[in-house]
C-alpha positions in Angstrom: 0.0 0.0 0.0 2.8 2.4 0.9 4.5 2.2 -2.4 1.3 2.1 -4.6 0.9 6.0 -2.3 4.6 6.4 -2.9 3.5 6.2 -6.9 1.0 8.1 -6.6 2.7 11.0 -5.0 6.2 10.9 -7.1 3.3 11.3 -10.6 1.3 14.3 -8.7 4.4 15.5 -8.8 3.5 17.0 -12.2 1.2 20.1 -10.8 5.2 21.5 -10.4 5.7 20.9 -14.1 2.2 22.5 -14.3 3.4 25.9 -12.8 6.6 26.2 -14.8 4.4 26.4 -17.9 1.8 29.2 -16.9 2.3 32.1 -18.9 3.3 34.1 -16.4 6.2 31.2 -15.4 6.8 31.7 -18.9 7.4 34.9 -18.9 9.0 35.7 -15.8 12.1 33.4 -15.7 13.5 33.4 -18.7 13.9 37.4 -18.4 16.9 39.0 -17.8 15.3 43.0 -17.2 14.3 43.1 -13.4 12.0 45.9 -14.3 10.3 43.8 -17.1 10.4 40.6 -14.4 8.9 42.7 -11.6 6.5 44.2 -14.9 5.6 40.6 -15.7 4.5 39.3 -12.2 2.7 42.3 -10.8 0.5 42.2 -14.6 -0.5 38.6 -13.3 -0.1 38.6 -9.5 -2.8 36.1 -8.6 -1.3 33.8 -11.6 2.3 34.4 -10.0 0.9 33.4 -6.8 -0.6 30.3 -7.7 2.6 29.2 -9.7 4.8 29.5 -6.9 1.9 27.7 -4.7 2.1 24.8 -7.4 6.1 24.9 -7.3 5.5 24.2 -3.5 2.6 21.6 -3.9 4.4 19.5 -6.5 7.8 19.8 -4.7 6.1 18.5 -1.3 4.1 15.6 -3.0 7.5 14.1 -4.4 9.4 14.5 -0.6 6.3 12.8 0.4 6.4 10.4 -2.2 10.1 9.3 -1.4 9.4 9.1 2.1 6.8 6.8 1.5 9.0 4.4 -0.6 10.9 4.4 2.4 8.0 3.4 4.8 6.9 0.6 1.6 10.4 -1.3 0.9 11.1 -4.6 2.9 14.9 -4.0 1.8 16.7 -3.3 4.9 19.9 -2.0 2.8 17.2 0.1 0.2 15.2 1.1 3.4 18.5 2.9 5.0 19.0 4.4 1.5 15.5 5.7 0.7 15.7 7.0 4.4 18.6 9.5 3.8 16.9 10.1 0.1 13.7 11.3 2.1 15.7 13.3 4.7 17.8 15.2 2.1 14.2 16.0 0.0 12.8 17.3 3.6 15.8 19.1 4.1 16.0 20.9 0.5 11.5 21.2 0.5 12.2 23.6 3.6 14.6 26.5 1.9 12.6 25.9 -1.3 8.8 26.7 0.4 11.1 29.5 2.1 12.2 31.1 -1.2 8.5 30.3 -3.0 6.8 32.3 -0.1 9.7 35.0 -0.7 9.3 35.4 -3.8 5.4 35.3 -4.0 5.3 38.1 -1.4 8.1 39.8 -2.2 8.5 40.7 -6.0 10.4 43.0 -6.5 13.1 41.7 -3.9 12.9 38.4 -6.6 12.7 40.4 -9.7 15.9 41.9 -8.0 17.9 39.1 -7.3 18.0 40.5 -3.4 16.8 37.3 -1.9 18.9 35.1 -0.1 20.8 32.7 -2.8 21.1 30.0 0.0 17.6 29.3 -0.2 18.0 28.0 -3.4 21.6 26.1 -3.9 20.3 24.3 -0.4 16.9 23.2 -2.8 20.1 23.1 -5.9 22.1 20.7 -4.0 19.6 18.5 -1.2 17.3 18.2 -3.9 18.9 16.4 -7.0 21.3 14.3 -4.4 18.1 12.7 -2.8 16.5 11.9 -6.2 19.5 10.0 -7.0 19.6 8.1 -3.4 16.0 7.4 -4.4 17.3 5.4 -7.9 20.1 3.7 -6.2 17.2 2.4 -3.5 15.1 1.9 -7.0 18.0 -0.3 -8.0 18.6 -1.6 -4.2 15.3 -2.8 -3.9 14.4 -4.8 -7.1 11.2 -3.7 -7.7 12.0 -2.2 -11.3 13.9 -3.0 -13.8 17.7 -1.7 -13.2 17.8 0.4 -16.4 15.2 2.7 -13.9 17.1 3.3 -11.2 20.1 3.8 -13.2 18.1 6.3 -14.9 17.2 8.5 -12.3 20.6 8.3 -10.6 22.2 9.3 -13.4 20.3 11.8 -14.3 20.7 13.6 -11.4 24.0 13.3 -10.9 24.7 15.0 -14.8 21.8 17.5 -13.4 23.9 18.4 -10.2 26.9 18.6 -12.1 25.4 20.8 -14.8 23.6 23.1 -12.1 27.3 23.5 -10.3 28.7 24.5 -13.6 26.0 26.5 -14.9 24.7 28.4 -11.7 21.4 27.8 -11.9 18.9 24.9 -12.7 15.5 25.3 -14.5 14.2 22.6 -10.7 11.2 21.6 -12.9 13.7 18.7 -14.2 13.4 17.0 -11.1 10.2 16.3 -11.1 10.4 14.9 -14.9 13.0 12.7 -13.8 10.5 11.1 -10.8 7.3 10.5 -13.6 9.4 7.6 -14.6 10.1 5.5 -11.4 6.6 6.9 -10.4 4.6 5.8 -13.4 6.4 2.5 -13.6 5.8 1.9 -9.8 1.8 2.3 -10.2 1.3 0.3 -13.3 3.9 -2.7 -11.4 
């Protein structure tokens, strides 16, 4: 039961990949003006509040969703694994729903670049490291094929990697990377 709720969570995971494709997401990110940033989300302030509500949701559902993977495997070894996956996706949700509230609240400090940069490379760096600790319990466990949880560890390891190089990470990537194991875990 826990990992058929574990499924389901990781897939509602998507209302995150929702928000970064409102038009006012859209808009907003991509632009390098603060004035036409600040411009942007004040013209659609209820739709820039919701999108950062949805980042929030679909980044909780996941942590949620890896914690109860944890609570579902029978794998001592995976169990320890998906554990200190789950604790390092608590531990970059709370910086991340810090900087969403921030940023929702505050415009014009995020159209700025004046809020704290912590916030994020904590979410940058806890988040990707537990989605790979949640493939190598993927591959741990048995419950998929290995080509899975290969795939998601990879994948965020390259992600980190890229995100260290690049200085910044489009986060919606995450939360592609968990439809996989998360589809393939409900239709098991």
């Amino acid at each position: 039961m826990m990992l058929r709720l574990s499924a389901i969570a990781l897939v509602a995971g998507v209302v995150f990949l929702a928000a970064a494709v409102l038009p006012v997401s859209v808009r907003v990110f991509p632009e390098p003006s603060p004035r036409k940033k600040l411009e942007h989300m004040r013209a659609s302030a209820t739709q820039w509040t919701v999108a950062n509500v949805l980042f929030g949701v679909g980044a909780t559902v996941v942590a949620v969703g890896i914690v109860l993977f944890a609570l579902g495997l029978d794998d001592r070894a995976a169990r320890v694994v998906a554990v200190v996956s789950a604790a390092l996706a608590l531990g970059g949700l709370l910086p991340w729903i810090v900087h969403l509230h921030a940023r929702a609240t505050n415009p014009q400090a995020f159209a700025g670049g004046e809020l704290p940069r912590w916030w994020l490379w904590a979410y940058f760096v806890l988040t990707p490291v537990a989605v790979a600790l949640f493939g190598v319990a993927l591959l741990m466990s048995g419950l998929l094929p290995p080509w899975v949880g290969w795939t998601v560890a990879g994948t965020m390891a390259a992600v980190l990697v890229v995100t260290v190089v690049a200085g910044d990470m489009p986060p919606a990537v995450y939360y592609l990377v968990t439809l996989l194991p998360g589809t393939m875990l409900l239709v098991r």
